[in-house]
C-alpha positions, 0 to 999 in steps of 0.5 A: 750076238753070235760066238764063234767056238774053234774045234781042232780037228785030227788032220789038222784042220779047223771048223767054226762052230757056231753058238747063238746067243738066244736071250740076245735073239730074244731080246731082238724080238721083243725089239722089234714088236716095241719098235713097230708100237713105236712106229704106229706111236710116232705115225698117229697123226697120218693113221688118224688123218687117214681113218678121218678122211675115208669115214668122210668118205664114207659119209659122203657114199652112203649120203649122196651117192647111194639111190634109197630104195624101199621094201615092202611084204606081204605074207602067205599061209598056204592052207590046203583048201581044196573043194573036198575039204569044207571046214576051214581046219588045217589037217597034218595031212594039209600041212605035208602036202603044202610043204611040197608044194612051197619051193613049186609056189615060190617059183611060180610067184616070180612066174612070167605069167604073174608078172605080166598079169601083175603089171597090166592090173597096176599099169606101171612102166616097168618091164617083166625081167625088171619087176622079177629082179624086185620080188623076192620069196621066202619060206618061214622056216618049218611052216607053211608061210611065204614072205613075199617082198618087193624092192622099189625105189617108191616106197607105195610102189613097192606095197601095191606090187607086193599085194598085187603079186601075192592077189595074182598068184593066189587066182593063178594057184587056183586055177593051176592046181584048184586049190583054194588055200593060200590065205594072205596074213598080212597086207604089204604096207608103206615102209618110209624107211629105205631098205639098202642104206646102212648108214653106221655100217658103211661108215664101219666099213670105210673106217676099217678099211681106212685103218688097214690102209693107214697101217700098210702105208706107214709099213710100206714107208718105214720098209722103204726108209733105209736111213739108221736112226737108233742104236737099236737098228744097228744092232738089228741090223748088223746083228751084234750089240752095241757098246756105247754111243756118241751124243751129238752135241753142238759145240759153241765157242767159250768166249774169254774175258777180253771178248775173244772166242775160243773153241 
């Protein structure tokens, strides 16, 4: 509610100065946040059939329209085993230099030389820029170790590519550099598990985005819904309390004793 103060002022004219009642502002406020839990309250049934229906869809999304693909990887030490040394040890000096040469190594894996090489010797129907898209390089970080992964849609494709890659690099790093270091550590193996579909994540996903939009559209229709249906609109509305209400009631006529009706 706001109060109206009048202030004489020496010529004779008036100003309005004007006081606002801060608990009753206050007291708006907290309407208001108890208004809007209402709202969510009274819209529960549409903000749950709405979450329901895009977790649906999201079952039917990671179900039926996602096409599994599989990942399979082999790893790599890259020891410097050049002719000069002829023990198998790794010296710091090895270890340096092989750091160097990692980020070089990783480039050359996805090399147009290697894929080509790589798909004559399996003889699959793919071609080079397709097969690059497949293969991915990682570094263990702080080592000398290179993950080699491969991403088809045949799990047992995707193993003989990655060891395939990981036979023909090795040759082309021998004959580029002459060093005869990289060592394979693990052999890629069939993964029966497809590597892109998450089914609890993408449900999370589409549930999520279910509620946001639950919540925007029982928002949006409550903004758009001019009618005042509480004594607590009114006053959020005109800005002034309310002094009393008027219940509806249904007057029926009181019938008498000789079976007439009076109102």
């Amino acid at each position: 509610m706001i109060k109206y103060k009048i202030l004489k002022r020496e010529k004779g004219e008036y100003e309005y100065l004007i006081i606002r009642n801060i608990s009753y502002e206050k007291k708006m406020e907290e309407i208001d946040l108890k208004e809007l839990l209402t709202l969510f309250w009274n819209k529960k049934t549409q903000i749950v059939l709405i979450v329901l229906i895009f977790m649906l869809l999201g079952i039917i999304y990671t179900m039926g329209f996602i096409k599994p693909k599989y990942t399979s990887s082999t790893t790599l030490l890259l020891a410097n085993g050049n002719s000069t040394n002829k023990t198998n040890t790794i010296t710091t000096s090895d270890i340096t230099l092989n750091s160097k040469l990692v980020s070089t190594y990783s480039k050359l894996v996805q090399s147009k030389s290697v894929m080509r090489q790589v798909i004559a010797n399996l003889d699959v129907n793919i071609d080079e820029e397709e097969l690059k898209k497949q293969v991915s390089v990682t570094q263990e970080e702080d080592t000398e170790i290179i993950k080699i992964s491969v991403e088809n849609e045949n799990p047992t494709i995707a193993a003989n590519i990655a060891n395939e890659v990981a036979r023909v690099f090795s040759d082309k790093v021998k004959e580029i550099y002459n060093i005869n270091n990289i060592q394979i550590i693990d052999e890629a193996e069939i993964n029966p598990e497809p590597s892109n579909i998450h089914h609890t994540k993408d449900i999370l996903i589409f549930m999520f985005i279910g509620i946001v939009i639950s919540i925007g559209y029982v928002l949006l229709a409550n903004m758009l819904d001019t009618t005042i249906k509480t004594a607590e609109e009114v006053e959020k509305q005109f800005k002034v309390p309310v002094l009393a209400t008027i219940p509806l009631y249904n007057f029926e006529p009181i019938k008498t004793k000789g079976g007439k009706k009076r109102k």
